[in-house]
C-alpha positions in Angstrom: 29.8 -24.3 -65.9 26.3 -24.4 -66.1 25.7 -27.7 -64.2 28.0 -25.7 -61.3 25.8 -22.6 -61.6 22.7 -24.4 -59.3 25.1 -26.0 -56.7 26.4 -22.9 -56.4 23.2 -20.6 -56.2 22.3 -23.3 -53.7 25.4 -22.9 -51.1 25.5 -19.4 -51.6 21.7 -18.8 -50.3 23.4 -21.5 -47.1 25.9 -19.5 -46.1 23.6 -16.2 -46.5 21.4 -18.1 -44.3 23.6 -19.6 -41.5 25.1 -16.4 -40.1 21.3 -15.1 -40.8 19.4 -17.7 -38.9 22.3 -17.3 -36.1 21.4 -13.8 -35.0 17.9 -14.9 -35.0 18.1 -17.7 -32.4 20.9 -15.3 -30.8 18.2 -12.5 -30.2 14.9 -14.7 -29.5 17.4 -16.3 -26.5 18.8 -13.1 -25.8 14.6 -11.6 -25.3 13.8 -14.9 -23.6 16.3 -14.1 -21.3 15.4 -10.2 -19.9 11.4 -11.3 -20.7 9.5 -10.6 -17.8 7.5 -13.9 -16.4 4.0 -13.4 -15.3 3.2 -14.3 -11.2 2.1 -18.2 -11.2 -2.1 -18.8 -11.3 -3.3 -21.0 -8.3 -4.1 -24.3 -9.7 -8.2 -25.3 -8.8 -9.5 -23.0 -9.9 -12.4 -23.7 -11.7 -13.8 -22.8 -15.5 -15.4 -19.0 -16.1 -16.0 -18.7 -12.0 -12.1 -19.2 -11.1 -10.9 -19.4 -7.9 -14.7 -18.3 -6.0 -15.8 -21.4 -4.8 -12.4 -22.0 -3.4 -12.8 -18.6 -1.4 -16.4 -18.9 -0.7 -17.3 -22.5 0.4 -13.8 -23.2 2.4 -13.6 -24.0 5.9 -11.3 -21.1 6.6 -11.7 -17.1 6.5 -10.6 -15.9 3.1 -7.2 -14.1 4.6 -6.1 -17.3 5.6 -6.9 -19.3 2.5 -4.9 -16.0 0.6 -1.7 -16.5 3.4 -1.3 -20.4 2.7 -1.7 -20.0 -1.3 1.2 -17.4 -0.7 3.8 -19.9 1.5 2.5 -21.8 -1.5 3.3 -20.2 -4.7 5.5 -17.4 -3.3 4.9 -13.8 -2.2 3.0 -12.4 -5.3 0.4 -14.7 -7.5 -2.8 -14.3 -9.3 -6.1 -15.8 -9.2 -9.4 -15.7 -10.8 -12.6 -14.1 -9.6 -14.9 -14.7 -12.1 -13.6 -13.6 -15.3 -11.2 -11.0 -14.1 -7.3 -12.0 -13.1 -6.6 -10.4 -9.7 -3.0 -9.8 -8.6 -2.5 -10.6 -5.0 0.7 -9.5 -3.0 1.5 -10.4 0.5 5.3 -8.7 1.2 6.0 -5.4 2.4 8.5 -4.6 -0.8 6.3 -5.5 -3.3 3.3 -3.9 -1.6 5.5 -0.6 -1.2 6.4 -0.6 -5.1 2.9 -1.2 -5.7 2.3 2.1 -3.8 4.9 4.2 -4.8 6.9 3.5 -7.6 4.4 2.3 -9.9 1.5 4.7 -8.1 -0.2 5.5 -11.4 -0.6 2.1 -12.6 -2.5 0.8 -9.3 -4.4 4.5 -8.9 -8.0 3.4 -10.5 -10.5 1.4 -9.1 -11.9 -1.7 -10.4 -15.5 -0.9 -11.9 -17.5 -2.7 -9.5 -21.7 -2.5 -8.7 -21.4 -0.9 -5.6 -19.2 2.1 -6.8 -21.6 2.5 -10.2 -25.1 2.4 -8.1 -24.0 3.4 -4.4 -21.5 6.0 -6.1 -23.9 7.7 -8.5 -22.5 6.9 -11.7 -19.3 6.7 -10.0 -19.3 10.5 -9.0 -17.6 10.1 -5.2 -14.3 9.9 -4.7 -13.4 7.1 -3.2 -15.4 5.4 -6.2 -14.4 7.2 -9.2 -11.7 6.0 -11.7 -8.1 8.2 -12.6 -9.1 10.4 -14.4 -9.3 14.8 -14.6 -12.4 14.3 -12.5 -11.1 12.1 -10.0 -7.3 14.8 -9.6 -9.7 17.9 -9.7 -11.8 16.4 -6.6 -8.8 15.2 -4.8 -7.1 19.0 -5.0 -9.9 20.3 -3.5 -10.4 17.4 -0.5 -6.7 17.8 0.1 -6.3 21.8 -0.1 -10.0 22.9 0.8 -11.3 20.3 3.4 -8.7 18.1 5.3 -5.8 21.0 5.3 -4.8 21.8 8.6 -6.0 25.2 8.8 -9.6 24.1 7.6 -9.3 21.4 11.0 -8.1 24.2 12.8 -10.8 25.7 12.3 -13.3 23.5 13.3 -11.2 22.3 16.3 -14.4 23.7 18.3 -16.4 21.4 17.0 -14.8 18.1 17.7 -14.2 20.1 21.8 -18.0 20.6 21.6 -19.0 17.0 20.8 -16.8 15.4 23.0 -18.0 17.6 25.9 -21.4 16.9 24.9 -21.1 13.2 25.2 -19.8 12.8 28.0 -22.5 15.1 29.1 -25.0 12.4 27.7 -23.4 9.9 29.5 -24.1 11.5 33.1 -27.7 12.2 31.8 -27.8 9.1 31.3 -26.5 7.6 34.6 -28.4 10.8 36.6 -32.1 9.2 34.4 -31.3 5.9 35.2 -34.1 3.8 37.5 -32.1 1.2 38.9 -31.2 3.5 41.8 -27.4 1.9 42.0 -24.2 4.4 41.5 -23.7 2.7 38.3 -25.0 2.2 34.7 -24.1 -0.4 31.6 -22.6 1.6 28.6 -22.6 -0.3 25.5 -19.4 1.5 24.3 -19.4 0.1 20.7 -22.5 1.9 20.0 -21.5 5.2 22.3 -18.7 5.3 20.0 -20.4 5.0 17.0 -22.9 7.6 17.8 -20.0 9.6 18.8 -17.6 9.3 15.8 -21.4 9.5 13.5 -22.1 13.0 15.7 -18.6 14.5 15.3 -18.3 13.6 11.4 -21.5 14.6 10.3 -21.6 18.1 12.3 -18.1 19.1 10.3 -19.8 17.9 7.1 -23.2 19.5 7.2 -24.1 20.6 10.8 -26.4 17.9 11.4 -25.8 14.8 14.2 -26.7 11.1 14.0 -28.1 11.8 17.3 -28.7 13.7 20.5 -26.9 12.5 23.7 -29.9 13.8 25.7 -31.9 11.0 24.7 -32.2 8.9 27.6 -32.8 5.7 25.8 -32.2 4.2 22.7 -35.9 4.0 21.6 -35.9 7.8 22.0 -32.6 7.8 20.0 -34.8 6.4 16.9 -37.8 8.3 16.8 -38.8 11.2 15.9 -36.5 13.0 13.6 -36.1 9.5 12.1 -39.4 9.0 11.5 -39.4 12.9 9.8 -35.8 12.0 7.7 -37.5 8.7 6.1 -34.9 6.1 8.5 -32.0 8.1 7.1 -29.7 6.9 10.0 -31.2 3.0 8.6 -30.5 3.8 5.2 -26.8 5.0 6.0 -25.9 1.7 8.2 -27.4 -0.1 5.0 -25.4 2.3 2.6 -21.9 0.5 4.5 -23.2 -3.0 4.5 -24.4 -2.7 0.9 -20.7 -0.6 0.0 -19.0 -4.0 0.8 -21.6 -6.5 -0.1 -20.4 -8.9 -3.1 -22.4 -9.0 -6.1 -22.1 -12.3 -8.8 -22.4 -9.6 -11.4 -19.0 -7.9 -10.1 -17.7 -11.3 -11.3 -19.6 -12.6 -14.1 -20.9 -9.6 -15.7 -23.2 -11.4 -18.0 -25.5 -12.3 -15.0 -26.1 -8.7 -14.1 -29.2 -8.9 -16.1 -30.7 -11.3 -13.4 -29.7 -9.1 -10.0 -29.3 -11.9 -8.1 -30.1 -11.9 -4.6 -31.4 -8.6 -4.9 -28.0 -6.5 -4.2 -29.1 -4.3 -7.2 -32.3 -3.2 -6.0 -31.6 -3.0 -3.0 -28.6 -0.4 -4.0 -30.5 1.6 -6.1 -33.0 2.3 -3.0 -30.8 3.0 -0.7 -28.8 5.7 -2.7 -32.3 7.1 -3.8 -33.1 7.5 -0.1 -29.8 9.0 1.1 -29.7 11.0 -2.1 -33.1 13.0 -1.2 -31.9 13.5 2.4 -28.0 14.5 0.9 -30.4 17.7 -1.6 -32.7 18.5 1.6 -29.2 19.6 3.0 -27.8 21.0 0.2 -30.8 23.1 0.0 -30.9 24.3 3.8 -27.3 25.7 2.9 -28.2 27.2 -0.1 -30.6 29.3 1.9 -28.6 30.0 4.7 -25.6 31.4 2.3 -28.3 33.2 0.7 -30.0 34.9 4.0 -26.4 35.5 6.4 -23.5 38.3 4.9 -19.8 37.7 6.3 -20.6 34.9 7.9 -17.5 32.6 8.2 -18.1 29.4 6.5 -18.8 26.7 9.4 -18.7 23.5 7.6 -17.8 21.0 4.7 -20.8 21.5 2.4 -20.7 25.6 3.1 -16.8 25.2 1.6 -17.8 22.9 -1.4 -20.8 25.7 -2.6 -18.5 28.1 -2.9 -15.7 26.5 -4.4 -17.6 23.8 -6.3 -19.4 27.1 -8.3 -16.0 27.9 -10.2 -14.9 24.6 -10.7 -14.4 23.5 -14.5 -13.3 20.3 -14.7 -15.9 18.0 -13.0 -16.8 16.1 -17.0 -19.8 17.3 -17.1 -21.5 16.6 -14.0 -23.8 19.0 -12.1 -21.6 20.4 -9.3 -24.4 21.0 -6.8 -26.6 18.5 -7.1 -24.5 15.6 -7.8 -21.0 16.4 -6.5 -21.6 17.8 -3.2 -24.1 15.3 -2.3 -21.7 12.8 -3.0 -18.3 13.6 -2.3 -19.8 14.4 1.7 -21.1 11.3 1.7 -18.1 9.2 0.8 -16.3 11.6 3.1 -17.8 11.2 6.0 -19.1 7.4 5.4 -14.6 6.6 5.0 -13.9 8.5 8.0 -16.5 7.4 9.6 -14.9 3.9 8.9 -11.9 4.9 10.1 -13.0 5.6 13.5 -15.6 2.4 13.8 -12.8 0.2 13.1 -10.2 1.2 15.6 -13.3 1.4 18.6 -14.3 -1.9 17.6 -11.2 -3.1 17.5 -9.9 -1.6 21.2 -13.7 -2.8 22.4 -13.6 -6.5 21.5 -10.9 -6.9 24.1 -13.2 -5.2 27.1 -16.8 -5.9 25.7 -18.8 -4.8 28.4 -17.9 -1.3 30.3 -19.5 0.0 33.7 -18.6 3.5 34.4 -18.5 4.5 37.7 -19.8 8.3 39.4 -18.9 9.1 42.6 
């Protein structure tokens, strides 16, 4: 009996183990199974600058290189910019889950340069992360500013601008010297000036410019010259919004601002920043000097509402906040308009308009 006791110590702990190392493989099968695969990585791509120089230095524009690695690998894959993984999606069903069903997980924004610098610290909307911050300043964009009462109310407004450039546009042909019944319009920058004029007079009451200028050199001197080029500064504020930057890709190389987009940032925001407080202040004193006067713009609204706000995490509401929340406000709508003009004008790219 005790030579048996070991042989059978021994097929006891088997047939413990057997049943035992069943449900193990069972379940790691089973989890293999419902596990979730990750989208495929495009192959080339390259060590700690990814996929870049395939984007960068190819002979096609980047939406086309995107739409072949998609027939490619399928209709949702990841590459590599720099050190961070990016998720790209190119059909309408994942997009639309993307948007809606799993809203909260794509609702940030990735931290980039232009949002930190250009975005003070990441104060305007369209640049700040999810966050109490980012929900408080929505509710009052939503509810305050883009409600349709509040564009109700400033329905004269967009009459009065439109009446007024078209009124620029006769004063224009009436000036001309040629002497003919008919005078060249360059309508992309008409409608710039236009959609500039009507965004910026709901925002703070100002314009871009004045449609009695009978030129275009008249159109840049002057109050320019007085504003320190802030209509220069704010056509660099879009081009610098969307420049790339290495460091949004390698962040390590930050340190050595390459190319300049840094600097360049931090002066332009500077610049727009001292003519955003100049505003700021006029409508400080003209809330202070006028009783019952209705409230005719954006940055009248945000003084008064902005004053009881509590959750904006510590940030000063009037010198920070207002300055830039109107200026991401009017610089995306102001994007909105551009685009679809430009679009409609690079079929007709030259318009003569015609007085009888």
């Amino acid at each position: 009996m005790e030579l048996l006791s070991p042989f059978a110590a021994v097929v006891t702990a088997i047939l413990l183990l057997l049943p035992t190392t069943f449900v193990y493989f069972l379940f790691v099968a089973a989890k293999k199974k419902y596990e979730k695969k990750p989208p495929p990585e495009v192959t080339g791509g390259w060590p700690v600058i990814g996929h870049l120089p395939l984007l960068a230095t190819g002979s096609e524009p980047s939406h086309i290189t995107l739409a072949r690695w998609a027939d490619k690998f399928g209709p949702i894959f990841t590459i590599k910019l720099g050190v961070h993984r990016t998720l790209i999606v190119s059909n309408w069903e994942m997009a639309k889950e993307c948007v809606t069903v799993n809203d909260r997980a794509f609702a940030s924004r990735p931290q980039t340069l232009a949002m930190e610098v250009l975005g003070n610290n990441y104060s305007m909307l369209g640049f700040s992360p999810y966050g109490s911050y980012w929900r408080q300043m929505r509710k009052i964009v939503t509810v305050e500013l883009l409600s349709n009462h509040r564009l109700e109310m400033l329905k004269h407004v967009r009459e009065s601008e439109l009446k007024a450039a078209a009124e620029g546009l006769y004063l224009k042909w009436t000036n001309s010297a040629s002497g003919s019944n008919k005078v060249l319009v360059d309508m992309q920058k008409w409608f710039w000036d236009v959609a500039l004029n009507l965004i910026l007079k709901i925002i703070v009451g100002k314009r871009y410019v004045e449609y009695s200028c009978c030129s275009d050199d008249e159109q840049k001197g002057g109050d320019d010259e007085q504003k320190g080029g802030w209509r220069k500064e704010l056509r660099l504020f879009m081009e610098l919004s969307g420049k790339f930057s290495v460091s949004d890709s390698l962040p390590f190389l930050r340190w050595m601002d390459l190319g300049g987009v840094e600097r360049a940032m931090k002066k332009c925001s500077k610049n727009l920043e001292i003519v955003a407080r100049e505003w700021l202040e006029e409508h400080k004193q003209k809330k202070a000097s006028i009783v019952a006067k209705s409230r005719e713009d954006f940055m009248d609204v945000l003084l008064s509402i902005l004053d009881d706000a509590k959750d904006l995490s510590s940030r000063d509401a009037d010198s920070v906040n207002i300055s830039t929340c109107l200026l991401c406000l009017f610089l995306s709508a102001k994007s909105v308009f551009v685009f679809k003009f430009h679009t409609y004008c690079r079929s007709v790219p030259t318009f003569q308009i015609f007085y009888n």
